[in-house]
N, C-alpha and C positions, 0 to 999 in steps of 0.2 A: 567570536565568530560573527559575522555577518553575512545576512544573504537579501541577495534582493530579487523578489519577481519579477518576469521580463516577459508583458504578454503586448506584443508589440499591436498596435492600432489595423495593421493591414494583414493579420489573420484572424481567422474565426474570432469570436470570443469564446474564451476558454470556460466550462463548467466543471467542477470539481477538477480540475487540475492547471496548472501554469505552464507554460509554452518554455520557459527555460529557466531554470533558477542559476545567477551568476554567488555561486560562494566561496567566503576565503574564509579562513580559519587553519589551523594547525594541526588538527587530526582530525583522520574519515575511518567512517565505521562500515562494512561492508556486513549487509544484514543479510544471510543466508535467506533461502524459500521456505516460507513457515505457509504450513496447510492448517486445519483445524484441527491437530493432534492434541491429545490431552495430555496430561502429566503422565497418563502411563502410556502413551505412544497408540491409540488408538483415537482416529478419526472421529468427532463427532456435530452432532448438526445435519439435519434431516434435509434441509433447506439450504439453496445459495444462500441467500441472508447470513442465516444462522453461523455456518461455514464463513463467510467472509468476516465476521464480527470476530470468531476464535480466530482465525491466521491472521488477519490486523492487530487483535490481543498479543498475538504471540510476538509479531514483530516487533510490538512497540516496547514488550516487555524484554527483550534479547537489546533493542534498543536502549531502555532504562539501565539495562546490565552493566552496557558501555558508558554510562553515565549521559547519553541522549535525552530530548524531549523530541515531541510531535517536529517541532517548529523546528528541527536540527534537520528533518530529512530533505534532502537532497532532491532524492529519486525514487520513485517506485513501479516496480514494474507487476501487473497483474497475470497471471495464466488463467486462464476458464479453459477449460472443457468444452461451454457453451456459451460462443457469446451472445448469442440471441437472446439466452435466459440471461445473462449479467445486464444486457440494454430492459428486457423486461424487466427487472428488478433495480435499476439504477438511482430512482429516486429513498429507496430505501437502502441503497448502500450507500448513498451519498448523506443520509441521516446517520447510518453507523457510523460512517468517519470523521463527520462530525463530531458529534458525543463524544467517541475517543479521540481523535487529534487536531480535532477544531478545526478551523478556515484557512489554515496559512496550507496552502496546496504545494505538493513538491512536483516535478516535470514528470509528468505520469506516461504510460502506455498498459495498455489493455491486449492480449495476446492470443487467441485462440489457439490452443493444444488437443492432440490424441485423448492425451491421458496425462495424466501426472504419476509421481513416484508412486504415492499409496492410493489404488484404484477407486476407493469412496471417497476421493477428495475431489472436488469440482473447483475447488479456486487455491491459488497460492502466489503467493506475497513474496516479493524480495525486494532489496534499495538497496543506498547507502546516504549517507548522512554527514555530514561536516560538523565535528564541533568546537569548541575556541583550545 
């Protein structure tokens, strides 16, 4: 698989994410919305932060399942609840993602929702991914 990012000169500069990622490879892995659910299906993390660090975990790990890395995804797409409180906390999720799937940024969006499935969830995660 190979991907390349495409953050072209005559829009913004991108921060924690890429303007378009062009990938080829032979299989896509389509990553369900993982919230910060725990092994026994109960929400946990008191905090955006906290919250977005388990549904990144989770993704990346449904990811690893499919035999994926970081650097495989494709796409991600964010839902908050709040995005006032996700822009308030940005620099610190942007250090989560980091730590767990380092620099190579996949063509991202950030989403403002009601609510999500399970009502103590404030953020949830979904993509997909290309890999060789």
């Amino acid at each position: 698989m190979s991907t390349e990012r495409i953050n072209p000169p005559d829009l913004s500069p991108p921060t924690g994410f890429s303007h378009a990622v062009l990938a080829t490879g032979s299989r896509v892995v389509f990553l369900a919305g993982q919230t910060a659910l725990d092994s026994d299906g109960k929400v946990v993390g008191e905090t955006l932060p906290e919250q977005f660090e388990r549904a990144l975990t989770n993704l990346l790990t449904a990811l690893a399942a499919a035999g994926g890395t970081p650097a495989d995804l494709a796409r991600v797409t964010v839902y908050a609840t709040d995005v006032a409180a996700y822009r308030a906390h940005v620099a610190e999720l942007g250090r989560v993602w980091g730590r767990l799937a380092g620099r190579t940024y996949p063509a991202m969006a950030v989403v403002e929702v009601v609510r999500l499935w399970d009502e103590q969830a404030m953020v949830e995660l979904d993509g997909f991914a290309v890999l060789p």
